[in-house]
C-alpha positions in Angstrom: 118.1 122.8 61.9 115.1 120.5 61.7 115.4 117.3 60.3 113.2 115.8 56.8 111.0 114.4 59.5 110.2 117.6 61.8 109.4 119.6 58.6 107.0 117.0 57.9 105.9 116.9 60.9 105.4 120.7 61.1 103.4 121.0 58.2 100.8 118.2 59.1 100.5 120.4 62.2 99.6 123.7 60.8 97.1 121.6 58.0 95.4 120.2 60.9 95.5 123.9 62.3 94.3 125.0 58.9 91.3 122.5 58.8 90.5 123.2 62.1 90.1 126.9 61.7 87.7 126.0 59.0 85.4 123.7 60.7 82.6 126.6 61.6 82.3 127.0 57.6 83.2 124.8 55.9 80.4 122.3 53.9 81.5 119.2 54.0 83.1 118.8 57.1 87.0 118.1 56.2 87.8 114.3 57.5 90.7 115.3 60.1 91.3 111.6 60.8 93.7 111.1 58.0 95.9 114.4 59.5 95.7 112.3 63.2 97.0 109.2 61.1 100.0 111.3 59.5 100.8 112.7 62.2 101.2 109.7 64.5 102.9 107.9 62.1 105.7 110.8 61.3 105.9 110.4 65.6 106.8 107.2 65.1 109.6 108.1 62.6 111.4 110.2 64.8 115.0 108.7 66.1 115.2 108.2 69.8 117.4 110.9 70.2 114.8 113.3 69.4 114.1 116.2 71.9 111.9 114.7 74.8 109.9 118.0 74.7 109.4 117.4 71.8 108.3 113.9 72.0 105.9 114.5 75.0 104.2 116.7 73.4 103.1 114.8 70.8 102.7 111.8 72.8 100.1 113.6 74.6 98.7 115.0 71.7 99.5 119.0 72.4 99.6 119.7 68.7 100.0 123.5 69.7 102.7 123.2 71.9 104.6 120.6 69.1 104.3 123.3 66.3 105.0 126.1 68.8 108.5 124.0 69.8 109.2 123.3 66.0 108.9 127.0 64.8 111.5 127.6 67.3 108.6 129.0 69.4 108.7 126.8 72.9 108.9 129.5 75.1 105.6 130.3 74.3 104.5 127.3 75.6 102.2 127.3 78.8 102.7 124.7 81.1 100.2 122.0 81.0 98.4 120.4 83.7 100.8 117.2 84.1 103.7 120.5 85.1 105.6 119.9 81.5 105.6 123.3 79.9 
């Protein structure tokens, strides 16, 4: 079960997914920097005793593999080039 944090945290990641995917069309430009801001600062919520896969991967800013792991979804994951899945 994911906690008030994680949700929050999962749904900045698919906006910033969302925007993204838009960025070939869309006039303006969205700002994404405010998404980066939300996001890090909903990583800094998270209690200590938070999955560390979890944690590295959105210390290391794999946005991807976060939202993959929060949807339940980790096994998905590919592992990166510092040999964390």
């Amino acid at each position: 079960m994911m906690t008030e944090i994680e949700q929050s945290l999962l749904n900045a990641l698919l906006a910033l997914e969302r925007a993204v995917a838009e960025m070939a069309t869309a006039h303006p430009k969205p700002n994404l920097l405010p998404l980066f801001e939300q996001i890090d600062d909903l990583t800094g919520r998270l209690p200590s005793q938070t999955e560390p896969a979890l944690l590295h991967y959105l210390h290391k800013r794999s946005y991807e593999k976060a939202r993959l792991y929060l949807q339940g979804r980790d096994a998905e994951n590919q592992a990166g080039k510092c040999r964390h899945v």
